[in-house]
Backbone bond lengths (Angstrom), bond angles and torsions (degrees), N, CA, C in turn:
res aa  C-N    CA-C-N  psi(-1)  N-CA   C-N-CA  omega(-1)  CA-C   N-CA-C  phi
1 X - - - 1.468 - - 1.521 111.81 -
2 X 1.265 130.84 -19.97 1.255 155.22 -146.10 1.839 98.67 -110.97
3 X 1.391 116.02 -16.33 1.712 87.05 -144.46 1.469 101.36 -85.59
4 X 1.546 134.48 -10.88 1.275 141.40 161.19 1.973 105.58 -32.45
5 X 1.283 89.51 -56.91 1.758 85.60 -157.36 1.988 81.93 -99.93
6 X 0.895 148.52 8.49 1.657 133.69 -174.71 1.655 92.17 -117.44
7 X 1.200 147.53 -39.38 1.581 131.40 -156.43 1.855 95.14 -140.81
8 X 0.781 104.28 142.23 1.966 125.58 160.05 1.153 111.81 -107.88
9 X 1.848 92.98 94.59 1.488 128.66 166.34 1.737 116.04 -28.00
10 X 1.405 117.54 133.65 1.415 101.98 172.36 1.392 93.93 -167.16
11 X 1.192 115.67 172.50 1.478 121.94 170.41 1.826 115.39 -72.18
12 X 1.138 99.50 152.39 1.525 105.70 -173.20 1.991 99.79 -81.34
13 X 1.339 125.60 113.63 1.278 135.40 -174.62 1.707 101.77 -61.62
14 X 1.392 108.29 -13.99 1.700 94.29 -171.00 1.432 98.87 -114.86
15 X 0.890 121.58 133.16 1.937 140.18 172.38 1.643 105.38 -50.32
16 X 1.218 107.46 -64.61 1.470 83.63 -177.21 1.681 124.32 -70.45
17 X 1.674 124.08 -26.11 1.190 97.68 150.28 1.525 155.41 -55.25
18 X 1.522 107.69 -21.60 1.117 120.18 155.73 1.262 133.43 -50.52
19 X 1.626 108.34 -44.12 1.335 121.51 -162.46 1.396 108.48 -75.69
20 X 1.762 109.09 -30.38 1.966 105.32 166.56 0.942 106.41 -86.49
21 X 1.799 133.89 -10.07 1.386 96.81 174.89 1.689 120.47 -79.43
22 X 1.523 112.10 -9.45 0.996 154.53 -175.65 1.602 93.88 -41.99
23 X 1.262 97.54 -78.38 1.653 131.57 -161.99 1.848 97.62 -63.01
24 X 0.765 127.10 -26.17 1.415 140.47 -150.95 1.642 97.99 -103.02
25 X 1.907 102.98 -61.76 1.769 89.46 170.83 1.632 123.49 -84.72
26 X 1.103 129.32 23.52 1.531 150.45 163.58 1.340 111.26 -78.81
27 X 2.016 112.71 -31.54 1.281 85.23 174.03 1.745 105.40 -113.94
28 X 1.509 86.44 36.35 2.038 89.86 169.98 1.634 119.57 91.47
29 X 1.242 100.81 14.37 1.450 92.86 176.78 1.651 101.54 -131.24
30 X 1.334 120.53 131.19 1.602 150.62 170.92 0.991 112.02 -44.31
31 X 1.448 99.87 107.83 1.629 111.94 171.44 1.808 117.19 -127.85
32 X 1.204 127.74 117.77 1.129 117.40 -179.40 2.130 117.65 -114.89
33 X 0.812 92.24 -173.61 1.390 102.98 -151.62 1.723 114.82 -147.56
34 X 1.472 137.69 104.59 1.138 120.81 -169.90 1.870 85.76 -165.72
35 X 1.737 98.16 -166.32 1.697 105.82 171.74 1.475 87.13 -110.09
36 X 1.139 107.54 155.79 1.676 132.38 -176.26 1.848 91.49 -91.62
37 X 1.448 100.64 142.18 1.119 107.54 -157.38 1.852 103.46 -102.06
38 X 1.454 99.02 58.06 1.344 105.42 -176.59 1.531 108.11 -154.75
39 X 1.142 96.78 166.43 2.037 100.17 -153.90 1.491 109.58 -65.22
40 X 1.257 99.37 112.68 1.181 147.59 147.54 1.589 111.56 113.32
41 X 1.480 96.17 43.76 1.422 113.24 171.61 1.441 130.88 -2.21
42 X 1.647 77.04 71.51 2.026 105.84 162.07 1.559 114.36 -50.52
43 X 1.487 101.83 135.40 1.690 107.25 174.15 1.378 93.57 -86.45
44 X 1.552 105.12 152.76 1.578 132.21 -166.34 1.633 93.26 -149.49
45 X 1.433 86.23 140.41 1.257 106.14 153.62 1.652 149.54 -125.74
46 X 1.159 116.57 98.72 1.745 109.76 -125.91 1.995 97.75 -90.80
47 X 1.019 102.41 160.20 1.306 108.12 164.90 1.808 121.66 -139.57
48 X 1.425 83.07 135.97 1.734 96.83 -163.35 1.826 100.32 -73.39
49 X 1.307 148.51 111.89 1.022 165.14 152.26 1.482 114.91 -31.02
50 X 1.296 104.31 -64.23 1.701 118.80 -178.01 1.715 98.40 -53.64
51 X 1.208 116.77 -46.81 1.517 125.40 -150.72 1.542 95.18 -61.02
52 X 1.108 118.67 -28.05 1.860 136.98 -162.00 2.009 129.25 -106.11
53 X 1.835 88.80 -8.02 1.198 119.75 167.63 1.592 129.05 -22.55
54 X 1.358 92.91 -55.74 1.427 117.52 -164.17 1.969 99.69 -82.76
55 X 0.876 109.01 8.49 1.451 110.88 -164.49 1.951 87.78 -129.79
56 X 0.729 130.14 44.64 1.420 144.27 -175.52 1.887 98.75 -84.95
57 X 1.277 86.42 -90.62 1.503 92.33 178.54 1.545 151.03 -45.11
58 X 1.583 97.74 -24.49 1.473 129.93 142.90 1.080 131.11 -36.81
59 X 1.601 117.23 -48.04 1.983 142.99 -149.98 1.556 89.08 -115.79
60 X 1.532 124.81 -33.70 1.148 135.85 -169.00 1.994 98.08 -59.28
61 X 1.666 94.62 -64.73 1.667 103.68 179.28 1.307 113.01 -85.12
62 X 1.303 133.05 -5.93 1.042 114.44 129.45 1.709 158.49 -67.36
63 X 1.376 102.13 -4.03 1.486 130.58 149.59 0.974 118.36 -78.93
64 X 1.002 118.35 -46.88 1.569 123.23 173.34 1.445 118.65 -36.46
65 X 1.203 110.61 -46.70 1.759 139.05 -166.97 0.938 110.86 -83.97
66 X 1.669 127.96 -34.95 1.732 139.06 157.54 1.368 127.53 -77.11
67 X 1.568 94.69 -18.77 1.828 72.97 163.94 1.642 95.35 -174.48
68 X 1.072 112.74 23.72 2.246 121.66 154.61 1.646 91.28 55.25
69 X 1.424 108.24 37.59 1.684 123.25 162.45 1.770 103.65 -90.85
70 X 1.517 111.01 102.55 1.916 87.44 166.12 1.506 110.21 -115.76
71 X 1.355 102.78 149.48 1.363 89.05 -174.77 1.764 114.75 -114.79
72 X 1.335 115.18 140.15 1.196 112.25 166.05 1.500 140.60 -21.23
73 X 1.822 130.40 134.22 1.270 113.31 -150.05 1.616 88.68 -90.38
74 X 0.975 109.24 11.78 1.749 112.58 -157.71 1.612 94.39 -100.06
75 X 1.336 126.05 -51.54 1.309 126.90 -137.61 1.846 89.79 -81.21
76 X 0.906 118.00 108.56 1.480 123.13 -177.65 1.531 123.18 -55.88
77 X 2.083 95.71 -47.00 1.478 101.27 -179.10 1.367 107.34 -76.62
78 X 1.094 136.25 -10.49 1.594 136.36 -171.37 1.286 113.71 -79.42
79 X 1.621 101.25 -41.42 1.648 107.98 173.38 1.638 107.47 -75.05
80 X 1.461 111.51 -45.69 1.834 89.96 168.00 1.466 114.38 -57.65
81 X 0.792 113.93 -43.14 1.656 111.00 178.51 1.209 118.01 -49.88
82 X 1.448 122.56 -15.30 1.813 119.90 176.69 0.898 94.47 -117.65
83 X 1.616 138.49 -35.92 1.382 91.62 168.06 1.869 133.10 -82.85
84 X 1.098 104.68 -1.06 1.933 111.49 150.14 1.546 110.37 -38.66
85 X 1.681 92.60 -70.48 1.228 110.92 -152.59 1.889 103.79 -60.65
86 X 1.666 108.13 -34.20 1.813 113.64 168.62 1.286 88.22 -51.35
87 X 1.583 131.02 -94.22 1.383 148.04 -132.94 1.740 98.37 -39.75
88 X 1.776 113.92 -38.57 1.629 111.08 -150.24 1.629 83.06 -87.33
89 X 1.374 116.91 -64.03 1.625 97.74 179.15 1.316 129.99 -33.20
90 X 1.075 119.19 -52.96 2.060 119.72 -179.37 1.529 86.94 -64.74
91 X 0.939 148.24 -22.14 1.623 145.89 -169.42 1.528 95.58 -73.14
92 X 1.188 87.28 -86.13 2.233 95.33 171.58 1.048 111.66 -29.74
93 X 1.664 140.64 -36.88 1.384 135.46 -137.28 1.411 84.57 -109.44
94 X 1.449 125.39 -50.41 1.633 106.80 -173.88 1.316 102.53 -74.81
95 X 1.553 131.99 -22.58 1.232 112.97 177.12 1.216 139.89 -62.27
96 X 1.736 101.70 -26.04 1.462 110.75 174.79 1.673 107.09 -111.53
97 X 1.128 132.51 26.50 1.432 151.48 147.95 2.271 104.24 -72.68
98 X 1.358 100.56 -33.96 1.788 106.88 172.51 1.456 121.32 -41.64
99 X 1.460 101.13 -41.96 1.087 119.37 -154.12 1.758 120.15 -102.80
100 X 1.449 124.58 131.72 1.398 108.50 -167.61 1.637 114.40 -73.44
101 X 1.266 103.91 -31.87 1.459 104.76 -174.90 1.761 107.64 -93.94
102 X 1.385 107.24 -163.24 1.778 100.18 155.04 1.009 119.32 -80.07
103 X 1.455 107.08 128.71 1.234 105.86 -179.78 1.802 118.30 -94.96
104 X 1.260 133.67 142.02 1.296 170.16 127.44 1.733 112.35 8.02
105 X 1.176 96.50 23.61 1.924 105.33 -173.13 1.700 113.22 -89.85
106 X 0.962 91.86 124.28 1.843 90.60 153.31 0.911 131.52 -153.16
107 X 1.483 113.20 149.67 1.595 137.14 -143.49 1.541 105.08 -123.86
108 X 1.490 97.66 109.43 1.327 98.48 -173.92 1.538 119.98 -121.72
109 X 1.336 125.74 101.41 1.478 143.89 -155.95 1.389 108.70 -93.18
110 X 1.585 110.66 122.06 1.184 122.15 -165.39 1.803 96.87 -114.25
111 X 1.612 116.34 122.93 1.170 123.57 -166.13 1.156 145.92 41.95
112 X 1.455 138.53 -166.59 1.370 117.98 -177.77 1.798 124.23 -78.87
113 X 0.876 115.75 -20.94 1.377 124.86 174.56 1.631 119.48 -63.05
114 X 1.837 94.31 -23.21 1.625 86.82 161.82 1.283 120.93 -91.11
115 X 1.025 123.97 -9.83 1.394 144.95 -162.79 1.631 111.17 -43.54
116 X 1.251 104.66 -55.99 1.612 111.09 174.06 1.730 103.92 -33.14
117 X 1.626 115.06 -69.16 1.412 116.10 171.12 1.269 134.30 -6.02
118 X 1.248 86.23 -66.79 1.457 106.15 171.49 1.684 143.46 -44.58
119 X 1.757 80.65 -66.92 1.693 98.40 151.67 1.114 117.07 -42.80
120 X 1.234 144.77 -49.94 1.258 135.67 -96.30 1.900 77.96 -132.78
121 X 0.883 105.55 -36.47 1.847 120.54 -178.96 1.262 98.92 -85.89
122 X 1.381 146.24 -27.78 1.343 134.11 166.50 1.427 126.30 -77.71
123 X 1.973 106.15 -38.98 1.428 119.49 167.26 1.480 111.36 -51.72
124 X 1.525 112.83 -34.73 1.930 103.22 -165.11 1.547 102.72 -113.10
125 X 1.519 95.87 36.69 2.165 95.19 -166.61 0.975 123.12 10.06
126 X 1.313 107.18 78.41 1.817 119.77 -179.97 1.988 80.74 -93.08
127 X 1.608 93.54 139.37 1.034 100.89 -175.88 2.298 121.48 -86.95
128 X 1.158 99.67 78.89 1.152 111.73 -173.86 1.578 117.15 -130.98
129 X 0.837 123.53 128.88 1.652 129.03 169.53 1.484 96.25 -69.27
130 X 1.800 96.26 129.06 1.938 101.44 168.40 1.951 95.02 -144.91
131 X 1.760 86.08 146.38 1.014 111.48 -173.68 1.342 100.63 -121.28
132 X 1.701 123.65 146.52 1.321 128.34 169.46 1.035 118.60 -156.98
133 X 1.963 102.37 139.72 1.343 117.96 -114.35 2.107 73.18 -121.35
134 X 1.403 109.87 142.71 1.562 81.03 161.79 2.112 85.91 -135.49
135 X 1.293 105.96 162.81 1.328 119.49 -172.31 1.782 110.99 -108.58
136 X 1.596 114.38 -7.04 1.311 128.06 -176.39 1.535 112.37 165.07
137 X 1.148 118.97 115.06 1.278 119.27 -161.76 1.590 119.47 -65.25
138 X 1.118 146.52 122.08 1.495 155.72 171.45 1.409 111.62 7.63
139 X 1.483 102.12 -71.97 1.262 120.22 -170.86 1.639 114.03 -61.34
140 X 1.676 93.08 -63.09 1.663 104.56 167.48 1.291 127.25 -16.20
141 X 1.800 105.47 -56.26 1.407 96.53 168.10 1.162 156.51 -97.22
142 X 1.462 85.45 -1.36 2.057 99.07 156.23 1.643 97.19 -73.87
143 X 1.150 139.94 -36.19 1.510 137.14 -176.13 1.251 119.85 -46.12
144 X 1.735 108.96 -54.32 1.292 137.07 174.31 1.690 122.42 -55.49
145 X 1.481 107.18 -49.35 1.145 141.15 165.36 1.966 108.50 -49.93
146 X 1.139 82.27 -52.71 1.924 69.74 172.07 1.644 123.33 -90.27
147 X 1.356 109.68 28.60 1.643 118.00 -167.29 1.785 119.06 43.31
148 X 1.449 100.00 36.27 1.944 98.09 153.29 1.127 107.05 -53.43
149 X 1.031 104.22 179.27 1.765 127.32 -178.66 1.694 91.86 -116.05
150 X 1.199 126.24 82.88 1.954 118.74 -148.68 1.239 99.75 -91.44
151 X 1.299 113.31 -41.40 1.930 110.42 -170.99 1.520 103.81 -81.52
152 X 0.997 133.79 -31.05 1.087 147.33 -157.88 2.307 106.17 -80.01
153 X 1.809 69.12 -21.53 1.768 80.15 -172.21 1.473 100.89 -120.46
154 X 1.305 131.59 10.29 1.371 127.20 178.90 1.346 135.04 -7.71
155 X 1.696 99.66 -68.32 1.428 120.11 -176.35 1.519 122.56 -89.09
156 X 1.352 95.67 15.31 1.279 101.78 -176.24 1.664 121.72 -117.36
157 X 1.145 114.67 -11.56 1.432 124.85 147.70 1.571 119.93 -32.42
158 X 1.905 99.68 122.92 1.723 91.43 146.70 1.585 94.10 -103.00
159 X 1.261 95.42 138.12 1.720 116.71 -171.02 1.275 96.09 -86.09
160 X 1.432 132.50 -49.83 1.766 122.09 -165.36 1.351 92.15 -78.83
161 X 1.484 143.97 -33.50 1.070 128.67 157.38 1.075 129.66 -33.45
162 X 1.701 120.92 -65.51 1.211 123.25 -160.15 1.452 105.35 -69.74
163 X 1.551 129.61 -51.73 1.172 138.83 153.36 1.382 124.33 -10.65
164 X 1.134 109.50 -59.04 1.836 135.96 -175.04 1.819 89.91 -46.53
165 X 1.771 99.98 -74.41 1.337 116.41 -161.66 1.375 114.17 -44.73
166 X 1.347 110.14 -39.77 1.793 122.64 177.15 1.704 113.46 -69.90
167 X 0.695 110.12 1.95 1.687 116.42 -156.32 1.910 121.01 46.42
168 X 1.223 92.11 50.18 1.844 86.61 -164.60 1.395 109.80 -140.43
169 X 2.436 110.32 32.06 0.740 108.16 -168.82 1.696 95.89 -86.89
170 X 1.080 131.96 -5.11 1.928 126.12 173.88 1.441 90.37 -69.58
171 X 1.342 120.99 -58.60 1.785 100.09 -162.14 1.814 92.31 -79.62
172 X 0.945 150.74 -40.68 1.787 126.45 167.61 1.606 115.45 -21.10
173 X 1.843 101.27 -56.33 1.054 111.07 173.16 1.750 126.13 -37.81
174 X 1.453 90.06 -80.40 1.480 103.18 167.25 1.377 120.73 -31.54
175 X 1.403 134.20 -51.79 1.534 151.94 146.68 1.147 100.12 -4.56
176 X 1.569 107.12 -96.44 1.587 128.49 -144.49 1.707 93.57 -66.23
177 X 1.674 119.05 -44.10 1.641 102.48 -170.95 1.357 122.50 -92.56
178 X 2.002 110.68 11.05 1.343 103.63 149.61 1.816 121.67 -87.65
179 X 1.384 105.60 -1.31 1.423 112.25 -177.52 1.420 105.70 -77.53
180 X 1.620 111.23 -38.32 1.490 124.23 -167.67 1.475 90.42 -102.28
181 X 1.237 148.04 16.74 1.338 124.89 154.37 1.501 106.24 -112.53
182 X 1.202 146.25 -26.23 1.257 131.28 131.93 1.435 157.86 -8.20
183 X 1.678 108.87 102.60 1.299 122.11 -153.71 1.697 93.05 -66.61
184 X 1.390 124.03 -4.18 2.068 107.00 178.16 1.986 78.94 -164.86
185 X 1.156 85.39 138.94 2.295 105.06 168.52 0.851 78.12 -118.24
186 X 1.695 111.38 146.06 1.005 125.80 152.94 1.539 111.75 -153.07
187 X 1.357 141.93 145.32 1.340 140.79 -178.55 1.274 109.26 -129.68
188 X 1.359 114.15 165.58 1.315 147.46 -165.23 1.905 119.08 -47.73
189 X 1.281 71.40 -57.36 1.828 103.54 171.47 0.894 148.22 -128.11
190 X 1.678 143.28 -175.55 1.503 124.99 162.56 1.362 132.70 -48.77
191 X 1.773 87.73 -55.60 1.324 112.85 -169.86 1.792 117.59 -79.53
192 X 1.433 110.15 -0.79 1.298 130.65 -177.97 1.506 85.78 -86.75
193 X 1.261 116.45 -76.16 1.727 108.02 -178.87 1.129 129.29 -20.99
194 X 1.851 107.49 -65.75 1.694 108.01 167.86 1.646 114.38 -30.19
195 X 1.524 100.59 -64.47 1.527 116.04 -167.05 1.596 109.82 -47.36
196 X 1.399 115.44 -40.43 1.342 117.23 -179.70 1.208 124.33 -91.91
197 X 1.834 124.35 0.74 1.053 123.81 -165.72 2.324 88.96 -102.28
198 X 1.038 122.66 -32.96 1.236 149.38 139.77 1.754 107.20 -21.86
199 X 1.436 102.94 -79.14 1.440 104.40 -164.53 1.270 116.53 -101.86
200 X 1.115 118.61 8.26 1.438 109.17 -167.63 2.004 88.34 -140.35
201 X 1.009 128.84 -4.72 1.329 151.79 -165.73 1.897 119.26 27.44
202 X 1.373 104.44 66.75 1.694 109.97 -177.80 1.560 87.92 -166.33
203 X 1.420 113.29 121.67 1.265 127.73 174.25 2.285 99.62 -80.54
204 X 1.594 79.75 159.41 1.595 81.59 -168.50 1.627 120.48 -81.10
């Protein structure tokens, strides 16, 4: 809704990005392309969510099939979150479909909401190196959020439990098997490591 006054629209300078975004609005769904209107005006390439809506249930069983993640018809952000996470894979896949040899890409997924991406590029070996980055682990911060004593209690968590109880065992899910489908984890901090080597169970 934003990208009028946040990015200056332009054509993508490299051919093969064009050419998936190409492929992508051919079959009707909004993709734009500009520099982000912030210092040192990074090119972005945005994808419209709403435009891809109707294709929910499709991406839905097709997740399903990559990694026996389903997600609630209720949870709103979860379903934007797969369909992101559809839109960026077919993105990657024609992008590195450009190229004759392997191509030299990497995909670098910032928390759980990208997570679908990820999967979804490892399930159909789209040939890309992905890394995922987490800044505080899922669980952690509903944990934190209710004043546990969390580090202090690390190893003492049942995680599908605690998860279960919150209702946020699909995005746990999503979490832990973009951590474990990831060609490099990596986190923020030390003490993020502990936390994620704990909750998400793969040291970095």
């Amino acid at each position: 809704h934003n990208v009028k006054t946040q990015v200056e629209l332009c054509e993508p300078p490299n051919a093969a990005v064009k050419k998936a975004m190409d492929v992508i609005k051919a079959n009707g769904y909004q993709v734009h392309f500009g520099r982000w209107l912030i210092e040192g005006s990074p090119y972005v390439v945005l994808f419209d969510i709403a435009s891809a809506a109707w294709n929910l249930d499709r991406w839905k069983g097709e997740f399903w099939d990559a990694g026996h993640i389903g997600i609630p018809y209720h949870d709103r952000e979860a379903n934007d979150v797969l369909i992101f996470g559809s839109l960026i894979a077919w993105f990657l896949k024609e992008l590195a479909s450009q190229f004759e040899e392997k191509p030299n890409v990497i995909a670098h997924f910032h928390e759980w909401q990208t997570g679908p991406g990820l999967i979804l590029c490892r399930s159909r070996k789209i040939p890309v190196a992905t890394i995922f980055t987490t800044h505080a682990t899922l669980l952690g911060r509903y944990l934190c959020a209710a004043s546990i004593d969390f580090y202090n209690h690390l190893d003492q968590f049942d995680i599908d439990k605690e998860a279960g109880e919150r209702e946020i065992y699909h995005r746990y899910c999503m979490e832990r098997a973009s951590v474990h489908c990831a060609h490099v984890f990596t986190t923020v901090s030390q003490i993020t490591a502990i936390e994620a080597e704990h909750m998400l169970k793969r040291a970095t």
